[in-house]
N, C-alpha and C positions, 0 to 999 in steps of 0.2 A: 461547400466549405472552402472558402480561401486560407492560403498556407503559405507561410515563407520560411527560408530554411537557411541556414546560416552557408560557409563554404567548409565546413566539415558535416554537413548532413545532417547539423539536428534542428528539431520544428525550434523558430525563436516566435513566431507568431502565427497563431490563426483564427480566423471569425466563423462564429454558426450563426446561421438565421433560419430563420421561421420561428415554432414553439418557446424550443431551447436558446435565444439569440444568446451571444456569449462571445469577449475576445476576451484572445489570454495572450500575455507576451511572457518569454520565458527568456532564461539567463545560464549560464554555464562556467563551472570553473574551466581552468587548463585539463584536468583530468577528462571533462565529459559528463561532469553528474553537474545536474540540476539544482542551484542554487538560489535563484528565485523567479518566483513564477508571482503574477500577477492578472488576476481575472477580471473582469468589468461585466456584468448584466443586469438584468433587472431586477435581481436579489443587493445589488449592490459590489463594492470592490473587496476582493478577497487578494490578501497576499501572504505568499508563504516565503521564509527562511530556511535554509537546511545546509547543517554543516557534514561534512564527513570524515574517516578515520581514512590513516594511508590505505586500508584497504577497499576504497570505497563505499564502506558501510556509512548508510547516515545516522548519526548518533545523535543530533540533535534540532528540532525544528520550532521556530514561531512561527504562531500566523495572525495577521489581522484580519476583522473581518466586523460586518454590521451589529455581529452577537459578542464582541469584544474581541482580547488577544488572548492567545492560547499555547503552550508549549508543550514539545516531547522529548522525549529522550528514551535511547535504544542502547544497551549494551548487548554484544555478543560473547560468545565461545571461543576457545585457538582455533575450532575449525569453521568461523564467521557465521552461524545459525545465532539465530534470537533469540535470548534466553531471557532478558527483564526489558519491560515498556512503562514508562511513567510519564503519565500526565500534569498540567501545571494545578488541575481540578481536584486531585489526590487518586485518582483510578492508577490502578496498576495490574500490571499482566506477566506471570512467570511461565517459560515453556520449558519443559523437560523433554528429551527423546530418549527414550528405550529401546529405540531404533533407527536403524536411516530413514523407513518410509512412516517413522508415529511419532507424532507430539502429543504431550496433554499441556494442556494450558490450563489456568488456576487464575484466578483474577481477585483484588478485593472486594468484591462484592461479593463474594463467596458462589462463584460459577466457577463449573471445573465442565472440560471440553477434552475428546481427543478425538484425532485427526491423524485418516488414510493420506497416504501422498500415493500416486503410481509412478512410473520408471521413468517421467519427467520431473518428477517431485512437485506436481499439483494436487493440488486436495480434492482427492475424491470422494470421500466421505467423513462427515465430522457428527459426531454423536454427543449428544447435549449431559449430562446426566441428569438434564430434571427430565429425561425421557425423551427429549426430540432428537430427531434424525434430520441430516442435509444429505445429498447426494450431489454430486457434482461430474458432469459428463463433457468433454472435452474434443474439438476438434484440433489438429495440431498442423499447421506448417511440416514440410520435409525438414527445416533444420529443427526442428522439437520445441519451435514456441507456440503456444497458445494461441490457436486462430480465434475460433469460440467457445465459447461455455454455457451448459445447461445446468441450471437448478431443480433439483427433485427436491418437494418435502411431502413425504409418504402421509398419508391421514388417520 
């Protein structure tokens, strides 16, 4: 994979070849969050928008793309967690927390979900209620970011 990197250390652009071929050139405000990204492969040019709130949070995105354009929007809490997601398609997504490490989410579609975090607040387990089960297993970097991840779905 070739990579280039701006002179504050973020990727502005890189290519994959073989299977997957794919370049993406990507964009940045003053802040450091990613403002637009643009892909090219053999599926075609995908681009996305993203705006965000003083605090970082992105609260708003389009994107183009072969299957048309598409928008989101994210509101949060005072304490910055995701509480509503809305689609330009009409889908929507409400999380509630009854704890620091549980969310349930409720969608219009009538799906309701909740979800383990562990002591890095990644989802380790998220329970469907039409009965299914995810499991989610984690290798971590020493600063506590996510190196890898395993998906369990029990039978």
């Amino acid at each position: 994979m070739k990579r280039k990197y701006d002179a504050n250390g973020k990727l502005i652009w890189f290519e994959k070849s073989g299977d997957d071929e794919e370049e993406v050139w990507n964009e940045y405000d003053t802040n450091g969050n990613l403002i637009h990204q643009k892909a090219s492969s053999e599926k075609g040019i995908e681009e996305v928008w993203s705006e965000y709130d003083s605090n970082g949070k992105c609260i708003h995105q389009k994107s183009s793309s072969e299957e048309g354009l598409e928008e989101r929007w994210a509101e949060y809490d005072s304490n910055g967690k995701w509480i509503h997601f809305k689609k330009s398609d009409g889908y929507e997504e409400w999380i509630e927390y009854p704890s620091d490490k549980i969310c349930i989410n409720k969608n219009s579609e009538g799906e309701e979900s909740i979800e383990e975090a562990d002591e890095n607040n990644y989802v380790v387990h998220r329970h469907n209620f039409n009965g299914s089960d995810v499991w989610f297993e984690s290798e971590y970097h020493e600063n506590g970011k996510r190196k890898t991840v395993y998906t369990f779905i029990p039978k």
